[in-house]
N, C-alpha and C positions, 0 to 999 in steps of 0.2 A: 595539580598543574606543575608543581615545583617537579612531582616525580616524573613526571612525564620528559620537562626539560632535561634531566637529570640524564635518562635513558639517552635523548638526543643526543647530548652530548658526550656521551661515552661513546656513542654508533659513529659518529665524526673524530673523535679521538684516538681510535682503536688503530688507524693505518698510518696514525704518526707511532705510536706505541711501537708498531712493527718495522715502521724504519729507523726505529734508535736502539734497534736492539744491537747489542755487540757482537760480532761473533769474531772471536778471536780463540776459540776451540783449536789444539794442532794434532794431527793424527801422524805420529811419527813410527817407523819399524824397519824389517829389517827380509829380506826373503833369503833363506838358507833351503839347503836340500836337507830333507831329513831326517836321512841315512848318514851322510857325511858329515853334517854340518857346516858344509864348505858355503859360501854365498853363491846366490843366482844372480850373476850380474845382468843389469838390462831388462830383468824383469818388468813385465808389464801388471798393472795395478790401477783400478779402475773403482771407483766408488759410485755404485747406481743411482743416491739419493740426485747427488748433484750434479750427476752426469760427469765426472771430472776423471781423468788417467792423468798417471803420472809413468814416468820411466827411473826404475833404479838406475843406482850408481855402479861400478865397475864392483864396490863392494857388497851388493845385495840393497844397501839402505836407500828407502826413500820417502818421501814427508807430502801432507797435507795442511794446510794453514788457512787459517781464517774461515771456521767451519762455525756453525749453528749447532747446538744440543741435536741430533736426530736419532734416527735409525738406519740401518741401510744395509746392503749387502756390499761384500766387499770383493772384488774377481781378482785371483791374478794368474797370471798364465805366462810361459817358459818357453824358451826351444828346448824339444823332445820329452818334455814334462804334461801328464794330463792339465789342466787348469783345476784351479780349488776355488770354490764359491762358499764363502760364510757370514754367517748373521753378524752385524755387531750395532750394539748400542751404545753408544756413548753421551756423557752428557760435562765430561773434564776432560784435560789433553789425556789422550793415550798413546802408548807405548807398547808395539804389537810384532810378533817373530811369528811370519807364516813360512809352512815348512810345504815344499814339494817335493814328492816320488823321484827325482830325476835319474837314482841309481835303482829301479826296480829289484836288479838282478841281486843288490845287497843285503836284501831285507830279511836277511837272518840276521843283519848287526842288530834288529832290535827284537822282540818277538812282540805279538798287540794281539792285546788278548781283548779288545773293545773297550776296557775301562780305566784302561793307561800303558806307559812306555817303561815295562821295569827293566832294569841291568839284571841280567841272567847269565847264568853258563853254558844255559841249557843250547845245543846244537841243532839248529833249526833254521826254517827257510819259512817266509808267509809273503802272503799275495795280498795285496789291497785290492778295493772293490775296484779302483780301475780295470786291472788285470782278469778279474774274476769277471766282471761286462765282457771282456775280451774273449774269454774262455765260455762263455757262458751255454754254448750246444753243444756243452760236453758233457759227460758224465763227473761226476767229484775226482774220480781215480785219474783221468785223464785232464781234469784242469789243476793238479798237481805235480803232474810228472814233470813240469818242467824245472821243476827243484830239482836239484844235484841230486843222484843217491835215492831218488824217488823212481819206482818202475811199476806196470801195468799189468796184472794177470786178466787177461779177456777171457772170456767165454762169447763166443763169435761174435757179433757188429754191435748190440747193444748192451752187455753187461758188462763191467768192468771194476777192480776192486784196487788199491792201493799194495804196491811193495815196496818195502822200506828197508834197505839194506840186506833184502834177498827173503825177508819175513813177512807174513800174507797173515789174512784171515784171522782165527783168534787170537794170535798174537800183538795185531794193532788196535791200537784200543782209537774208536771213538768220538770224540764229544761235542753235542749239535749244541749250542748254546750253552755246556758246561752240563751237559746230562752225557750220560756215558751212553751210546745210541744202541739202544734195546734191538733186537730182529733177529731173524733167522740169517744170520751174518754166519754160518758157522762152512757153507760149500764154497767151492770156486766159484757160483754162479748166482749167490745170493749178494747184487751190489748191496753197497748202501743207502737207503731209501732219505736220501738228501737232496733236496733242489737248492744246487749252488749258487743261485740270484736271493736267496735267504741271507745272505752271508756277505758279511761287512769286509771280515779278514780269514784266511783260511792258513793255518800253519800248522808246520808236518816240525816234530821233535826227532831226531834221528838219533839224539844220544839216552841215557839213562836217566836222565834227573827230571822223570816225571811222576815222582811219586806222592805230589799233590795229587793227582789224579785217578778216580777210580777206575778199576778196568785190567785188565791182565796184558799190562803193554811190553812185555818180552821186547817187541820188535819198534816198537816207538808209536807214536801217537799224533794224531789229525785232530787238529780243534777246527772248530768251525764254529765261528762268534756272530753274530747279527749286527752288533757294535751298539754303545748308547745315543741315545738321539737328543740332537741339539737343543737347543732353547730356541729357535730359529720360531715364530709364533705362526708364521704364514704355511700356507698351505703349500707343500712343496713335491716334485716327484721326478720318474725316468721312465722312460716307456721302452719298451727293447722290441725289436722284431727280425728276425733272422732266418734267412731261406738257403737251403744247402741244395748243392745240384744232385748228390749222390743219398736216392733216398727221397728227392726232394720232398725233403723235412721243412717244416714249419715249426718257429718257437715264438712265441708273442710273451710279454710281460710287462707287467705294469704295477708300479713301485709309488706310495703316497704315505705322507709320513707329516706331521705336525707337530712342533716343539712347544715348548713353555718353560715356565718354572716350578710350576705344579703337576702336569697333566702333560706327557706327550704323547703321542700317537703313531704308529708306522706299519702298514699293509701291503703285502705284495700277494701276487698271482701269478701263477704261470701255465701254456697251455703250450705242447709239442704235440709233435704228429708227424712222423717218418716212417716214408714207406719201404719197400724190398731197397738194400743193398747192393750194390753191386762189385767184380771183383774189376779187372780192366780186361775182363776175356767173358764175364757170364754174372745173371745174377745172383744173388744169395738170397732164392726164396723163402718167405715167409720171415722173414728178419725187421720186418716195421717196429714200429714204438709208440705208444702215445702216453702222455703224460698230463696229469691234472692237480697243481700242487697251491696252497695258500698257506700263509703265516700273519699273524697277527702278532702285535709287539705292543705293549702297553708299560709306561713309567708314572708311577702316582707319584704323591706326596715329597717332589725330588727335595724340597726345601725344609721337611719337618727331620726329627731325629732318626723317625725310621722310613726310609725307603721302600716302595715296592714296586716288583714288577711282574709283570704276566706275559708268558708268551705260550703261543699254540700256532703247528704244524700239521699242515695234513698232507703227507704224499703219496700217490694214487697211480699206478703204473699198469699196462699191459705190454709185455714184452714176447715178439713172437723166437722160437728158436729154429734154426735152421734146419729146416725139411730133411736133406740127406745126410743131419750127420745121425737120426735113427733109419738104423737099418734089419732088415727081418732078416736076416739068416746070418749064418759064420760066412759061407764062399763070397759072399756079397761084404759081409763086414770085413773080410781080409783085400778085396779088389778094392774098397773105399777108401784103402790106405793109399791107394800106388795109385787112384784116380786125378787125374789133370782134373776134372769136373765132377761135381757129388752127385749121386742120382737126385733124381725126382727134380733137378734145377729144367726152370720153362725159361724161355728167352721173352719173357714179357711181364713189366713191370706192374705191382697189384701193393694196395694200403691194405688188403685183408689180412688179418693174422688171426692164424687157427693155429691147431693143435699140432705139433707140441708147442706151449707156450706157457709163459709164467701171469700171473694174476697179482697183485701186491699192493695193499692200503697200510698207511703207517699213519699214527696218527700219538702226537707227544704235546704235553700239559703241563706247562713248567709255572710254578708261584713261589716268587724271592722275596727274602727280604735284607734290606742291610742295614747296617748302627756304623756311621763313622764320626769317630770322636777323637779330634787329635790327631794321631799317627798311629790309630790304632781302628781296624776295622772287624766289624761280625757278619757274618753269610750263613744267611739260612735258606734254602731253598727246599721244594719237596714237588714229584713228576711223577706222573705217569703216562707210560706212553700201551698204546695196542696196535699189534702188526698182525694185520690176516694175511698168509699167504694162501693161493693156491694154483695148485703143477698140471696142465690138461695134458694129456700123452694121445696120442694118435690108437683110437681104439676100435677095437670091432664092433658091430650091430649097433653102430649109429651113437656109438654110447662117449665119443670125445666131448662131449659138453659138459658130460661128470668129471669133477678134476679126481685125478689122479694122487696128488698131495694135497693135503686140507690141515695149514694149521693156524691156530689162536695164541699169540704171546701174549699176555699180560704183564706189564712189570712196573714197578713201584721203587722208588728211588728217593731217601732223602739223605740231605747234606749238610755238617754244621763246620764252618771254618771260623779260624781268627785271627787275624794278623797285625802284629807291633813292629812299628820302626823305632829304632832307638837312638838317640842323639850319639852316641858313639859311628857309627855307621852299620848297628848289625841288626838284622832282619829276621822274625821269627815268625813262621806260619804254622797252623796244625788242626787238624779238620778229624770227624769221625763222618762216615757212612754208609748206608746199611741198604741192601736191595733183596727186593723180591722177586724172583720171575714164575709165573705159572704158568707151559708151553701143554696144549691139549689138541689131538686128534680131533677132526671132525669128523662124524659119523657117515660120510656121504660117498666117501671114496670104495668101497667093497677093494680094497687092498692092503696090505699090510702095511704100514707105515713105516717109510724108511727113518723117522726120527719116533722113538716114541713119547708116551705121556712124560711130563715131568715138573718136579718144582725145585728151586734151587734158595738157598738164604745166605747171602756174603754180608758179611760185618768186615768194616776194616777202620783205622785209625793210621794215621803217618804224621811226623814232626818233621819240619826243616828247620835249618839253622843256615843263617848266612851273616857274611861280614865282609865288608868294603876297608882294608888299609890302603892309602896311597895307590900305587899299581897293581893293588892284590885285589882279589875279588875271591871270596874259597865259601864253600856252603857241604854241609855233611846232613842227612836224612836218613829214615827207616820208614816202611810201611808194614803193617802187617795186617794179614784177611785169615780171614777165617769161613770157611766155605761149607755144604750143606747141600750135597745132589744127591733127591729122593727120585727114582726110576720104576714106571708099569710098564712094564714091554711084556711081549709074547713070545714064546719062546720059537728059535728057526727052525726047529724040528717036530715032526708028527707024533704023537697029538700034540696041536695047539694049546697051550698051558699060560695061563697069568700067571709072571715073576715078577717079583718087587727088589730092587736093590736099592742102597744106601750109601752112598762116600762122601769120607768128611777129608776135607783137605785144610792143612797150615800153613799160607803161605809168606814167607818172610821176603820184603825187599829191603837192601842198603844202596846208598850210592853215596859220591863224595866228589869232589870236583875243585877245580879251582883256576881261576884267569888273571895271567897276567901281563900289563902294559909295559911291553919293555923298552917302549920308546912312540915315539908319536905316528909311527910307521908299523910296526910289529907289534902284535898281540897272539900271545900264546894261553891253548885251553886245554886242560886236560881233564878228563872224565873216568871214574871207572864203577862199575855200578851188578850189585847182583840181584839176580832176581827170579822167582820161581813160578811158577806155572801151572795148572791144576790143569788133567784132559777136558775136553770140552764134550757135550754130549753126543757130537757125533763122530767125532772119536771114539767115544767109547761103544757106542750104539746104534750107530749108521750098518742099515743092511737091505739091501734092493736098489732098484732103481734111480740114480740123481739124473734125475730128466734134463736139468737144465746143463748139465754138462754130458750127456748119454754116455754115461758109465754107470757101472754099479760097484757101490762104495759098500765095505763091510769094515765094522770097529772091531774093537778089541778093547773089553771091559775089564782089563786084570793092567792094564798102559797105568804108570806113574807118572805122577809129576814133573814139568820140566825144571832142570837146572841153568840157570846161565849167569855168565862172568863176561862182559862186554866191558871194553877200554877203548876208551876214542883220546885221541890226541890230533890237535889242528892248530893251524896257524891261520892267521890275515896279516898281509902285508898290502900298503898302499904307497901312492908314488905320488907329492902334488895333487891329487884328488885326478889324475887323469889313467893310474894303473893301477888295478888293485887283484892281487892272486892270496884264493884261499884253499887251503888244501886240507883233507878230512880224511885222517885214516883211524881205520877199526879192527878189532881183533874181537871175536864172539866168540866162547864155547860153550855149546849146551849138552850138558849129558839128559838122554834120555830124550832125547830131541825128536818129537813124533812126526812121521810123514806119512806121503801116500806112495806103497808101495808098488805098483805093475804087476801083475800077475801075468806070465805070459800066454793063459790058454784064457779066450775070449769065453762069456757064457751066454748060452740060449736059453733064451724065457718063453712063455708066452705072449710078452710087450716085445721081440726082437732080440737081435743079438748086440751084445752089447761086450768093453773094453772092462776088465774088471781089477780095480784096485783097493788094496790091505791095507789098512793101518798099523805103523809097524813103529819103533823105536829104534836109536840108535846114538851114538856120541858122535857130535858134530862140532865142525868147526868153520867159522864162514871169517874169512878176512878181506877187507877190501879198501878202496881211496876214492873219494870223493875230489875235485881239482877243479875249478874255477877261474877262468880269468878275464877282468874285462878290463878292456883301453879304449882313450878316448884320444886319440892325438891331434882332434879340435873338437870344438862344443857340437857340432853337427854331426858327428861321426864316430859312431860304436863298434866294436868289438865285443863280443863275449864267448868264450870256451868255454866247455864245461866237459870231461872227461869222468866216470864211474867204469871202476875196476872192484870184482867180484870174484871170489874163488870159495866155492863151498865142499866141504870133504867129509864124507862120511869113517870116522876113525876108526870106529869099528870091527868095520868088515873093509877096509881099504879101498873104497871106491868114490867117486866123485857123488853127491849129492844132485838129485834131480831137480829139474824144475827151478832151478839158480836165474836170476836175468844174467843175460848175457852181455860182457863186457860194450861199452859204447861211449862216442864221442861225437858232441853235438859244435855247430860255427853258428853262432847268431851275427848276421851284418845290418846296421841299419842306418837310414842317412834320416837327417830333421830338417827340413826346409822354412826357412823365416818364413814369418806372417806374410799374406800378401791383401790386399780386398778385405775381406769379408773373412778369407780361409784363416784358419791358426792352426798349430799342431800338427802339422800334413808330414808324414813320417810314412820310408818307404823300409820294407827291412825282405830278408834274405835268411831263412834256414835251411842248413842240410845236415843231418841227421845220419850217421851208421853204427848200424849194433853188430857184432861182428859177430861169425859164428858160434856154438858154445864146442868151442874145446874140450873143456872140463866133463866127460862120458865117455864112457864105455858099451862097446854093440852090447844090444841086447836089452839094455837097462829100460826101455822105453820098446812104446808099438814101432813108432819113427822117428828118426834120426834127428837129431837136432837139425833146422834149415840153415843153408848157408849164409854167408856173410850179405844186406841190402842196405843198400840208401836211399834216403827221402830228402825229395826239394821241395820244401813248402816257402810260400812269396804272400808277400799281404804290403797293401797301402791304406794309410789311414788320415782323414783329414777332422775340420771342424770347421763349423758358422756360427758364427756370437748374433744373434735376434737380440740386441739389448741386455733381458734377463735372464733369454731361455740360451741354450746352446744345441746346434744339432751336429751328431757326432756321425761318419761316414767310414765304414771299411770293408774292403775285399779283403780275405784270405783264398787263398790257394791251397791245400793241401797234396799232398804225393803229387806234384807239379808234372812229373815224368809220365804219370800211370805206369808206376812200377808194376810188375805183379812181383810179391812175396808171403812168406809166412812168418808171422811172428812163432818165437820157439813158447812164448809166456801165455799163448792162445789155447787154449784148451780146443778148439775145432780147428786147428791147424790138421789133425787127421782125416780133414774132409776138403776143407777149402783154403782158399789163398785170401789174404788179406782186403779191406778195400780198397778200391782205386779211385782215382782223380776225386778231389771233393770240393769245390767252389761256392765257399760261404759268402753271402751280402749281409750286414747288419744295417741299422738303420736305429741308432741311440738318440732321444730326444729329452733333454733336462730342464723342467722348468719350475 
């Protein structure tokens, strides 16, 4: 009986308990940009548990008081700034610096590699995933470009690959999650098989100091990180959907991800589907796309001594290639050049994509582990990824459903790093490893394979050293590889003969660097960095048809290794946080600098006539400026310039260097409209775009002439709705506003058709 009373009266005493409880918890901080670290004055700051906003002060800070032990999410949102939503528990007063994006255009002052903010020399531009949602019906090569000193080589409406200060292909190295990205990356027409909604932060290095990293980055290097995921315990995600008028393309995605202290979890997906192209005069048959791409991200044990994690990628592509740029005879291939419209173009729009077309499954397996102890970290990670390609060509007796190219990469990748901070200020990293690739014909194709069999074994090992005095910032490094290309080809002459060849290459990188603050306005960097290059196998070994770009490409297996000596020297200057000019200049020479030569007499095959180009060698020299400028002469109202100048010279033989991007100068304008209702974030902006003709040639050098000097007006508005917890995010872009017609010179089917026209994206962002 007694217990019974006992219970009663705890059941009766329990909601005086909870109204003597104290709460006198204070939640104090501070909202900086942060890029600048200048303060967000006025910031808005809202706490979900308890329904409460506050508004900063002119200096960024603002305080909550007399709070309860909870949980909660925390919002806060800016003029012309995305809004940032994060987890926070607290259970004593806290003290909290939330940073927002508000200078995008800066975000080379930091580089974010997903698992922190280091001081680097390294020269570099990165996109947060805001920008990257923004970007996100783009190709990787195209939602980069809008970095300084970044340019596009296309192969007509759907393939697209990064250039980096004038350098393509194997020269760029790379890496999805810190795996150096395995594929048949070696043509103009082979993108990168990356779906850029995987991706937290994506950053382009444009100077030398990336000899952490494996990969033959001559020309500089693309990270692409997924980022770590919070402790946030709830179920959390973004669902994306996006319909393009040109094409009308379809992109859906949908993003779920689950935090802890032990266990996190994070899932995305994504499905495209665009159909024929069009130019602003005709359209560009058989050019559709469809896309089938998922990633899995797994973080264990975040709280024991050793860390793990697992990720896996699967991307899944069919890409159709433009009907008239193969064409069956020479008289027809010489008209196709001087053609206004490609043959075989129908004036009526179709999702079918036949032959010729590209086929492409990528598929990468990454298991890490880490040890941080102190100021001192260990990285083990070990990957394998497999890439089927296969090339369908337009064929007789009914036989385009056989592909044409049939090939298998396997490659195997593992990695050990270590890195110490030292109470002095100096910083020591240094990693070995070791990859496999086995690339094999498949037996289906009844044609000579333009790449043939092969296995390759790279060993490498690099040391940094860095150190932070006062205003100095200076770091010195080496890498060195060690390489191993085993080769089955057939020989290109009657009778057909198995050859086996062997090349071993030693390739040494140095680089040295050093930053310094010479005032609270001006910071100056300097770089200089050497680094060597081993040919790559279709360099050496390419001979027949590359469909995807309809030429036909033949190596040359006697081609050495590249040499290069690249020095970058830049400045940043800022004004009061409302002007800030950075300028990037570079000087490159590579001896022994491999390119694609032109041949001037087209050849006839059996598959058609087709553009044929040599791999050839030469001493080159590329110099160019990268130049920046953004002002803000109120909080609502943006400026930013960006200007890339390029000159490439073959020293050689005294002639300009092909295939250079061509000098340009882009005007970004945008206005940010205060909150109103319900809207936040409503932001209207203004680009125009020209790349001016390429100067830098000589008649003859090319089938046709560089195109002349065009501009593009792209216009987009973008808003937001706060639902409480969720948000839903709203934008129109416009692209080639005018319906230009032109041709890119960096398009490889510029020989046949003119660029695309008009393209009016709707997205439809939803976060909850």
């Amino acid at each position: 009986m007694w217990k019974s009373n006992k219970i009663l009266l705890l059941f009766f005493l329990l909601p005086l308990v909870g109204k003597g409880q104290k709460c006198t918890i204070s939640i104090h901080g501070r909202a900086l940009d942060e890029i600048t670290k200048a303060p967000l004055p006025f910031a808005n700051i809202y706490l979900e548990n308890g329904k409460i906003g506050v508004i900063a002060d002119e200096e960024g800070y603002f305080a909550f008081d007399n709070l309860c032990a909870d949980t909660t999410h925390i919002r806060i949102s800016h003029v012309s700034c995305e809004p940032l939503r994060v987890f926070l528990a607290y259970k004593n007063d806290t003290v909290l610096t939330l940073f927002l994006h508000h200078h995008e255009e800066l975000m080379d002052e930091i580089l974010v590699h997903g698992k922190s903010t280091d001081q680097s020399i390294q020269n570099s531009g990165t996109l947060d995933k805001d920008v990257i949602n923004q970007r996100s019906d783009q190709n990787l090569a195209d939602a980069i470009s809008e970095i300084s000193g970044v340019s596009v080589l296309h192969t007509g409406a759907g393939i697209s690959k990064p250039v980096i200060h004038g350098l393509y292909g194997n020269r760029i190295g790379l890496l999805n999650n810190g795996v150096a990205q395995a594929g048949q990356q070696w043509g103009n027409d082979h993108a990168p098989e990356i779906d850029v909604f995987s991706a937290d932060h994506i950053s382009v290095i444009k100077g030398v100091s990336s000899l952490a990293y494996a990969g033959n980055s001559l020309g500089g290097l693309v990270l692409i990180e997924p980022g770590e995921i919070g402790n946030d315990p709830h179920i959390h995600g973004t669902t994306n959907y996006i319909y393009e008028t040109n094409g009308k393309g379809h992109t859906a995605n949908l993003s779920l991800e689950k935090g802890g202290d032990s266990k996190s979890m994070r899932v995305t997906g994504t499905l495209k589907n665009t159909g024929d192209r069009n130019t602003p005069d005709y359209f560009l048959n058989n050019t559709g796309k469809i896309e089938e791409n998922a990633s899995l991200q797994l973080e264990l044990d975040k709280n024991k001594t050793w860390n793990k994690s697992f990720y896996f990628s699967s991307f899944n592509a069919t890409i159709g290639i433009l009907r008239g740029a193969h064409i069956g005879n020479l008289t027809d291939l010489a008209q196709s050049f001087e053609r206004e419209i490609p043959f075989f173009t129908e004036e009526e729009f179709s999702r079918e994509i036949e032959a010729p077309k590209q086929r492409v499954n990528h598929q990468l397996l990454k298991v890490s582990l880490r040890r941080k102890s102190g100021q001192q970290i260990i990285d083990a990670d070990y990957s394998i990824q497999l890439n089927d390609r296969k090339e369908f060509d337009v064929r007789r007796s009914g036989r385009s459903d056989t592909p044409a190219l049939s090939l298998r990469q396997l490659s195997q990748q593992a990695n050990l790093r270590f890195q110490k901070s030292f109470v002095n200020g100096s910083f020591l990293q240094s990693g070995l490893t070791g990859n496999f690739t086995d690339n094999t014909n498949q037996p289906e194709t009844g044609i000579l394979p333009l790449i043939p069999d092969y296995n390759q074994f790279d060993e490498s090992a690099f040391i940094i050293f860095q150190k932070e005095e006062d205003k100095l910032l200076y770091e010195i490094g080496g890498r060195l590889n060690l390489s191993q290309l085993n080769v089955v080809t057939i020989t290109r002459e009657l009778p057909r003969e198995i050859e086996r060849f062997s090349h071993q290459f030693t390739n040494t990188s140095v680089s040295a660097g050093l930053k310094y603050n010479l005032n609270s306005a001006i910071t100056l960097n300097a770089n200089l960095g050497y680094v060597q290059r081993p040919p790559a196998i279709n360099e050496l070994y390419s001979f027949g048809l590359h469909q995807g770009v309809s030429s036909i490409e033949i190596g040359n297996n006697q081609l050495l290794k590249e040499n290069s000596l690249k020095s970058t020297l830049s400045t940043d200057f800022k004004l009061k946080d409302k002007l800030f000019m950075q300028a990037l200049f570079y000087t490159q020479f590579i001896n022994d600098y491999i390119y694609l030569q032109p041949n001037p007499v087209p050849d006839l095959t059996i598959r058609g006539a087709f553009p044929v180009f040599e791999y050839n060698q030469t001493n080159a020299r590329l110099l160019g400026l990268d130049a920046l400028l953004s002002y803000e002469p109120i909080e609502k109202i943006r400026y930013i310039g960006k200007l890339s100048l390029l000159k490439g010279d073959d020293l050689s033989n005294g002639l300009p260097l092909v295939y250079m991007p061509s000098n340009n100068i882009q005007n970004d304008f945008s206005y940010s409209f205060s909150d109103f209702g319900v809207f936040n974030n409503t932001q209207v902006s203004m680009q125009w775009k020209t790349f001016f003709e390429q100067k830098n040639y000589v008649e003859g050098q090319d089938f046709v002439a560089p195109p002349p000097t065009y501009s593009l007006l792209s216009a987009s508005v973008h808003t937001a709705i706060n639902l409480h917890k969720n948000a839903l995010h709203f934008s129109v872009k416009i692209d080639n506003l005018m319906d230009t017609a032109y041709r890119d010179y960096l398009n490889r089917q510029r020989y046949f058709s003119d660029e695309l026209g008009r393209n009016i994206s709707f997205r439809v962002n939803w976060e909850f």
